[in-house]
Structure formats: C-alpha cells, structure tokens
C-alpha positions in Angstrom: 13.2 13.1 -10.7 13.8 14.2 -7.4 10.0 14.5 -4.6 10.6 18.3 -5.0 10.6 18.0 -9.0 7.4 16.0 -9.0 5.5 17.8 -6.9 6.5 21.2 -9.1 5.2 19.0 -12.2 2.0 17.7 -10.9 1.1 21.2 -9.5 2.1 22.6 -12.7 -0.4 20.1 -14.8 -3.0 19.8 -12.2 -5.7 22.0 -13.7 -5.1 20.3 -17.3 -4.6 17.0 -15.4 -8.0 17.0 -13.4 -9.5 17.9 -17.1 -8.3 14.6 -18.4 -9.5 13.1 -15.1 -12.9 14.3 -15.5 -13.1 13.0 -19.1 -12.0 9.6 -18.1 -14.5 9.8 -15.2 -17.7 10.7 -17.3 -17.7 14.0 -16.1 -18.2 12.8 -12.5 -16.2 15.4 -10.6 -16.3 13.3 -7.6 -15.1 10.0 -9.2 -12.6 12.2 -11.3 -11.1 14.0 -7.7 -11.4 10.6 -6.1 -9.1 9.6 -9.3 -7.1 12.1 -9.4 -5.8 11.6 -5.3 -5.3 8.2 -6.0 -2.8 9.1 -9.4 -1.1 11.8 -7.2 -0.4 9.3 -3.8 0.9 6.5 -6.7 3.6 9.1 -8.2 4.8 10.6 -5.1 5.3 7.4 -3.4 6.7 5.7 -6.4 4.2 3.5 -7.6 4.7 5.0 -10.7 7.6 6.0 -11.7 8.4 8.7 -14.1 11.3 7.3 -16.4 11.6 9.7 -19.4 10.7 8.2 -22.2 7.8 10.3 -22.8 7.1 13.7 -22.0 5.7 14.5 -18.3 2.5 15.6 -19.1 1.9 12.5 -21.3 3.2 9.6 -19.0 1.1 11.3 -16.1 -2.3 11.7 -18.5 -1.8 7.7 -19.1 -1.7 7.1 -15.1 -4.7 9.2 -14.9 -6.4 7.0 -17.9 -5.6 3.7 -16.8 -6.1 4.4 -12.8 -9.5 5.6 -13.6 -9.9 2.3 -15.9 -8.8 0.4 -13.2 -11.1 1.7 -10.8 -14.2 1.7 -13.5 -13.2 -2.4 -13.8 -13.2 -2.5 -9.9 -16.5 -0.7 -9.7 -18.1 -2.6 -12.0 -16.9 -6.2 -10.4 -18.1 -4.9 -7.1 -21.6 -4.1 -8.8 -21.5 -7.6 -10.3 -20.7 -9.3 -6.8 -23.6 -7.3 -5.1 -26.1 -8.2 -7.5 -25.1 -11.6 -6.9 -25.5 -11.6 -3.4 -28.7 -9.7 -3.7 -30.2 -12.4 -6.2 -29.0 -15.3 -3.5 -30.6 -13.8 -0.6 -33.8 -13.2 -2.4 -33.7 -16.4 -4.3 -34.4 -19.4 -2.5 -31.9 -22.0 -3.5 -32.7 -26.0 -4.3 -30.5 -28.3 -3.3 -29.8 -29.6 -7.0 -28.6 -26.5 -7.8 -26.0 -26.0 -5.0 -25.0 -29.5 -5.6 -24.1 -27.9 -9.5 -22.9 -25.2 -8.1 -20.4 -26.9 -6.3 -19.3 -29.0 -9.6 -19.2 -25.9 -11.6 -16.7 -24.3 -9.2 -14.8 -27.3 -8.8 -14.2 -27.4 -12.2 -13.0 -24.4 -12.9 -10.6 -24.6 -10.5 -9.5 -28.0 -12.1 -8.9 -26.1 -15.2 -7.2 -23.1 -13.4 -4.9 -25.5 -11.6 -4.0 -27.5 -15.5 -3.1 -23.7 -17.0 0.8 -23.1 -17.3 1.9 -21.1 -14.3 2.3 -17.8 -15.3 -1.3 -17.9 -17.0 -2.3 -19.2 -13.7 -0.8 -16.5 -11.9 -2.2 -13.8 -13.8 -5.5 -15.1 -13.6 -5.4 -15.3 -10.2 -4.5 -12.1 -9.3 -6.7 -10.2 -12.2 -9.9 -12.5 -11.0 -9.2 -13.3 -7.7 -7.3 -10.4 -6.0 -8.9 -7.9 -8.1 -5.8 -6.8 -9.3 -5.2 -4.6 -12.7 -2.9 -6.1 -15.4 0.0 -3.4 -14.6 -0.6 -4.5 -11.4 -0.5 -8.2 -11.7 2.7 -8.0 -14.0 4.7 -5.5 -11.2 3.9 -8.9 -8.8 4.8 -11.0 -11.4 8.0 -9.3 -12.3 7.2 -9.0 -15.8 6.2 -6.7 -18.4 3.0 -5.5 -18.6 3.2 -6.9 -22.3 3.7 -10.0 -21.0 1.2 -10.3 -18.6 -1.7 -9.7 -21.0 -0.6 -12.1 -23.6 -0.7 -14.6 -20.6 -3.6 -13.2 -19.5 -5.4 -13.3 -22.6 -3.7 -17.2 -23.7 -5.4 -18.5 -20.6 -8.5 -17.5 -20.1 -8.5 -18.7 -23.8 -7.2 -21.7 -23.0 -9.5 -21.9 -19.6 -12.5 -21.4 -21.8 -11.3 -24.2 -23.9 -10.6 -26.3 -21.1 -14.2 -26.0 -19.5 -16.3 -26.3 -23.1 -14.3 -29.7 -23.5 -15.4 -30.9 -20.5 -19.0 -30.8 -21.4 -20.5 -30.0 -18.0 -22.7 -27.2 -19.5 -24.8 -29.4 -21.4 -26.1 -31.1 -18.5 -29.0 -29.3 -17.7 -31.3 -26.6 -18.8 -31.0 -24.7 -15.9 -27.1 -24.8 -15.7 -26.7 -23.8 -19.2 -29.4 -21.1 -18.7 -27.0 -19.9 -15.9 -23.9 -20.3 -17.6 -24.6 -18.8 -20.8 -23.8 -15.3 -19.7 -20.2 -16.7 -18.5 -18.9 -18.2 -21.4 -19.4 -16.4 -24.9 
C-alpha cells in the first residue's frame, strides 16, 4: 500500500479510530490524541506495516491497542522510577543498606549475565531500554511470538536463579524491601 493509499485509509477510519483510541485511553482525550499521533507517524513512516492479512480497519485498531499499552507500561515505569527517587531523596540512607543495595544489584546482574542470550536480550531491552515486546523482537529479528516466550522463560528462570541464591533471607530489612520484587 502505496503513502497516498494509507493516508486515504487512516482519514477514512479516523473518527472510528480515535473512538477506539479513547477507549484504550480511559477516556482521556488527551492521552487518546497523544495516542492516536503516535499510531499515525508509526504507519506512515513504516513502523508498522500494513501486510494484508487482516482487514485495514482491524490491523490499525490493534496498533492503536497496543501503542496505547505500550505507552500505559511506559507511564507506569516512569511513575515507578519517580517514586523511587522521591523516597531516596527524602529517605536518609544507612550505609548497611547501600552496602545491600549494591549486592542486590550485583546479583541480579550475575543472573542476567548466566540467562541464554536471547532471554538476555529480551530482558534487556524490555527492562532496561524501556522497550515494548514488538519492539524488542523487531531489534531482535524475531517474531514477536518468540520474543515473549523468551521473555517470559527468563525472567522465570531469573527469578529462579535469584531465590537459589538465598540473598533475601539475609535480613529483615532486605526481605522487607524485596518482597514486593519477587512474587
């Protein structure tokens, strides 16, 4: 489909497709235009790629959907992040704690570097480059399929690998912290 052809398309579904971008929004019409810009600029300069095998209006309701779940995931992350550096500014910090701190993160990245590569990859880029799945599998070059069953087989395995090591029974204040990590 040629620019011309997509641009008729998306003007022709824009009304119904800012509809379904509101709905995925929570009726936010700000988030849901927001959305919506971002799901146009992605089709019309290829980043998604209409190929056929579903009708028009249904391939380009599913970019709306998982664009705005994307951003929602994004959002929330960000929220996460700020609270924690809100907590640690207010917070005064002892040095036995850094000093866990420290191990904590230094064994997680032990485990991350023992997973296969591609679950390593994945990981990475969901977790540390804030990357969606789709995403991570287009850098990957692999389905998107296949990038959540790696995704999902390591942090499995990651989880496994960090209970086994035993570090949160330490102390009472690292398991206090670490409880809401690990289910």
């Amino acid at each position: 489909m040629n620019s011309a052809e997509l641009r008729a398309q998306l003007e022709k579904y824009h009304r119904e497709s800012y509809g379904w971008a509101l709905m995925c929004c929570a009726r936010n019409p700000t988030e849901a235009e927001n959305i919506l810009q971002t799901v146009y600029l992605k089709v019309l300069e290829g980043k998604a790629r209409f190929d056929g095998r579903a009708a028009f209006k249904t391939w380009l309701f599913s970019v709306i959907r998982h664009t705005a779940s994307d951003h929602r995931r994004r959002e929330m992350l960000r929220r996460i992040r700020l609270i924690g550096r809100q907590e640690n500014a207010t917070q005064q910090v002892s040095f036995d704690d850094e000093i866990y701190r420290s191990e904590i993160q230094s064994l997680f990245q032990q485990s991350l570097a023992a997973l296969p590569r591609r679950q390593r990859e994945v990981l990475q880029l969901v977790f540390y480059h804030d990357l969606s799945l789709s995403e991570a599998a287009e850098v990957m070059r692999v389905s998107t399929g296949s990038a959540r069953t790696h995704y999902e087989r390591g942090k499995k395995h990651l989880r496994h690998l960090i209970l086994e090591s035993g570090v949160f029974d330490e102390s009472t204040i690292g398991r206090r912290k670490n409880q809401a990590t690990l289910p």
